[in-house]
C-alpha positions in Angstrom: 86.3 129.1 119.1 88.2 131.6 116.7 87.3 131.6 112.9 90.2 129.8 111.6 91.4 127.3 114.6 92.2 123.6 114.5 88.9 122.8 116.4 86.5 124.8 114.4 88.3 123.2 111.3 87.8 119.8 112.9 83.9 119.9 113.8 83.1 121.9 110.9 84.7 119.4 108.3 86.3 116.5 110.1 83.5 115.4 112.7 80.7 114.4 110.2 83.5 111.3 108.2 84.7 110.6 111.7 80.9 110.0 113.2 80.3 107.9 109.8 83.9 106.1 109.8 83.2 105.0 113.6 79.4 103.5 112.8 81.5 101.5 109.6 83.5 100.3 111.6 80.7 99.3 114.1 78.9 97.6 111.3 82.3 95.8 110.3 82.3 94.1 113.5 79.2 93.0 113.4 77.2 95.1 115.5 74.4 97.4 115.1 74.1 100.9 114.1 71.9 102.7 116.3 70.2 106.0 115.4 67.7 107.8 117.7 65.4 109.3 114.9 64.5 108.0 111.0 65.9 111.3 109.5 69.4 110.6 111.1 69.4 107.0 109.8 68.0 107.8 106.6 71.0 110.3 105.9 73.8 107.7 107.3 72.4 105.4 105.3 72.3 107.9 102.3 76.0 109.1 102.5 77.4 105.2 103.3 75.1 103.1 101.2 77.9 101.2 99.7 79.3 100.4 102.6 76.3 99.2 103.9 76.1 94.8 103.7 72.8 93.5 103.1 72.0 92.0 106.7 73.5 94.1 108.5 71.0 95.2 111.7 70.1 98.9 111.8 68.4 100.1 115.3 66.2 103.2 114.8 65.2 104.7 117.7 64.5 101.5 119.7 63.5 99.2 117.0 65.8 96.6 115.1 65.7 96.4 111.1 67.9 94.5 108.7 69.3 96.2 105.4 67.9 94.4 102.6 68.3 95.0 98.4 66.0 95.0 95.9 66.0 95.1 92.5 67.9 98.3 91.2 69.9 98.3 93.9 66.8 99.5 96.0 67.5 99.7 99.9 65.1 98.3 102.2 65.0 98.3 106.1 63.0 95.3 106.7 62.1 95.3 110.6 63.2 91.9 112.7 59.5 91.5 113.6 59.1 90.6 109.8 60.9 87.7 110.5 59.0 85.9 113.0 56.8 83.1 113.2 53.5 83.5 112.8 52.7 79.6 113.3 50.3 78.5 116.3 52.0 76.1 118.3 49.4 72.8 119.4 51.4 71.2 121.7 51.9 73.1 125.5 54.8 74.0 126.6 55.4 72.6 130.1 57.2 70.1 131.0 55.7 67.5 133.2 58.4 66.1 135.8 57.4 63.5 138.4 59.3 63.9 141.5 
């Protein structure tokens, strides 16, 4: 690749707002962004952050978080686990059938 050429110019200034424009648009349609380490996520999240909805699922190396705000516009990835039950259930969960 020659100093200078169309494709040195492209992945040298153009790749980085293309990667970022296509995980918007990703997160537009409802889908979610996946990263495969923190530090990758952490700077997507850094260079888009108001682009980003609160809700919006982020997966981060195999595990599923949801963007959340705090006060002073603090972002938080708050992972999905959080939201699960911790209630016991009492009654079994089998279903008797008599033939």
């Amino acid at each position: 690749m020659s100093a200078g050429s169309k494709k040195e110019h492209c992945v040298r200034v153009c790749m980085r707002p293309y990667i970022d424009c296509c995980k918007l648009r990703e997160l537009a349609e409802g889908q979610a962004v996946e990263f495969h380490a923190i530090a990758e996520a952490v700077d997507w999240l850094k260079q888009n952050r108001e682009q980003v909805l609160e809700g919006a699922v982020v997966v981060i190396a195999g595990v599923a978080f949801v963007v959340a705000f705090g006060g002073g516009g603090i972002l938080f990835l708050v992972p999905v686990i959080s939201f699960a039950s911790s209630d016991v259930v009492s009654e079994p969960r089998v279903l008797a059938v008599k033939p």
